[in-house]
C-alpha positions, 0 to 999 in steps of 0.5 A: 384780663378785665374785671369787668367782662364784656355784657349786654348784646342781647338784642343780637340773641335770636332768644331776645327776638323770639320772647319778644315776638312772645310778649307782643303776640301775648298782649295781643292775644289777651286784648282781643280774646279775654274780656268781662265773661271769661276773665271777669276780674283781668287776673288771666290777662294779668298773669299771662302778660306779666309772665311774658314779659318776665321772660324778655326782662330777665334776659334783658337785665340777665345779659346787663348782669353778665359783666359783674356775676355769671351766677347772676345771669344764669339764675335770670335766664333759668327765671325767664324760661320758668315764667315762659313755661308757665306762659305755655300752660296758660295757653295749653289750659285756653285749648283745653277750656274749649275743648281743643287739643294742641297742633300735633307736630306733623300739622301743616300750621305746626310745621310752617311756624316751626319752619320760620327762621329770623333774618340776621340782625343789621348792623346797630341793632345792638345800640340802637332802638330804631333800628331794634324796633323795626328788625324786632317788628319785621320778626313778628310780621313772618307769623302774622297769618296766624297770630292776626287770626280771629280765631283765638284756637289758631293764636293759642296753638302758634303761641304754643310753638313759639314758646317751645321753640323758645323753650329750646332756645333758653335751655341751650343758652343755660348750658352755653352760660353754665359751662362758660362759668365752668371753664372761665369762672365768675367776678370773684375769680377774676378779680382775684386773678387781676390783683394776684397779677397786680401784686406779683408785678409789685412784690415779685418774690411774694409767695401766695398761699392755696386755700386750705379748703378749697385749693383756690389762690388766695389774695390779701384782703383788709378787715373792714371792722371788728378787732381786725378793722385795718389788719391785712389777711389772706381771702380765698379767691372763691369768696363768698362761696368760700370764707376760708382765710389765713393769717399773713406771716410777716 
């Protein structure tokens, strides 16, 4: 067993290739149709483009955090879609300011972007930029009929879509996240596993106590300070969501 489980590959997740049509679509959305008289101080296109690119940071830097905390990329990929939710009012909000309400689902337009799939990533997506870009570009070329548009009703609307698609995506990749911490545990776990390991190799005949709050193996740990600063004791696995500890008989 690692310590250290495996992180990154987020550019292989169809979620990372959707935020990201998401964040360039949004940028170009707010450069072509915000400007003096209905965004006179720039804070719409402020908070539009900084909570787009919140949802494609968080999965980014959520999936580099995967290795050392699953509790840490599940609280990112909850914050990315919170930032895209708010992305979505933004446009549901531009709709109703001129007096449009959003596609229904039965819609032509609605149906056809909903229909676009994304073609499987090629090989080296994974480390290399190139090749990332230009899949990434290609992507977002598949909803240019109607992001390209010079109808900014049209934009909103397809940018709606997309956010829920997004949406879906993110709540699905949540649970995914969470039951694997379920079954598998985080860091803490790990770690604690992998010296229990080490040290039954070293003292085979060591007994290892249960935490007598949680139920959890325990592990020795040594006092970094205080009175203690040195001594060995038994840490709860489960630390630091449990403290408890008890005293190594000798």
């Amino acid at each position: 067993m690692e310590i250290v489980e495996k992180y990154g590959g987020y550019r292989k997740l169809d979620s990372f290739t959707l935020v990201t049509i998401i964040q360039l679509g949004t940028w170009k959305f707010c450069s072509k149709f915000l400007n003096y008289k209905n965004d006179p101080k720039g804070r719409q296109f402020d908070q539009m483009t900084q909570a787009a690119r919140s949802g494609r940071a968080n999965i980014i830097e959520g999936s580099e955090r995967a290795g050392t905390s699953k509790t840490t990329e599940i609280r990112l990929t909850d914050v990315a879609r919170a930032s895209l939710a708010e992305l979505k009012g933004d446009y549901e909000f531009w709709l109703l300011s001129n007096c449009f309400v959003p596609w229904q689902n039965s819609c032509v337009d609605a149906r056809e972007v909903y229909a676009i799939s994304f073609d499987k990533s090629p090989p080296g997506v994974s480390d290399g930029l190139h090749e990332s870009g230009a899949y990434l570009l290609n992507q977002f070329s598949k909803f240019s009929n109607w992001l390209d548009s010079d109808d900014a009703n049209i934009v909103a609307n397809t940018m709606i879509i997309l956010l829920n698609r997004a949406l879906n995506m993110l709540n699905r990749q949540l649970e995914a996240q969470s039951n694997s911490f379920k079954k598998d545990g985080g860091f803490h776990e790990r770690a604690g596993t992998v010296r229990r390991q080490e040290r039954e190799r070293q003292n085979p005949n060591e007994v290892v106590p249960k935490c007598p709050e949680c139920g959890k193996l325990m592990c020795r740990r040594i006092a970094k300070s205080g009175k203690n600063e040195g001594v060995s004791f038994w840490g709860c696995i489960g630390f630091p969501e449990c403290k408890a500890t008890k005293k190594i008989e000798n």
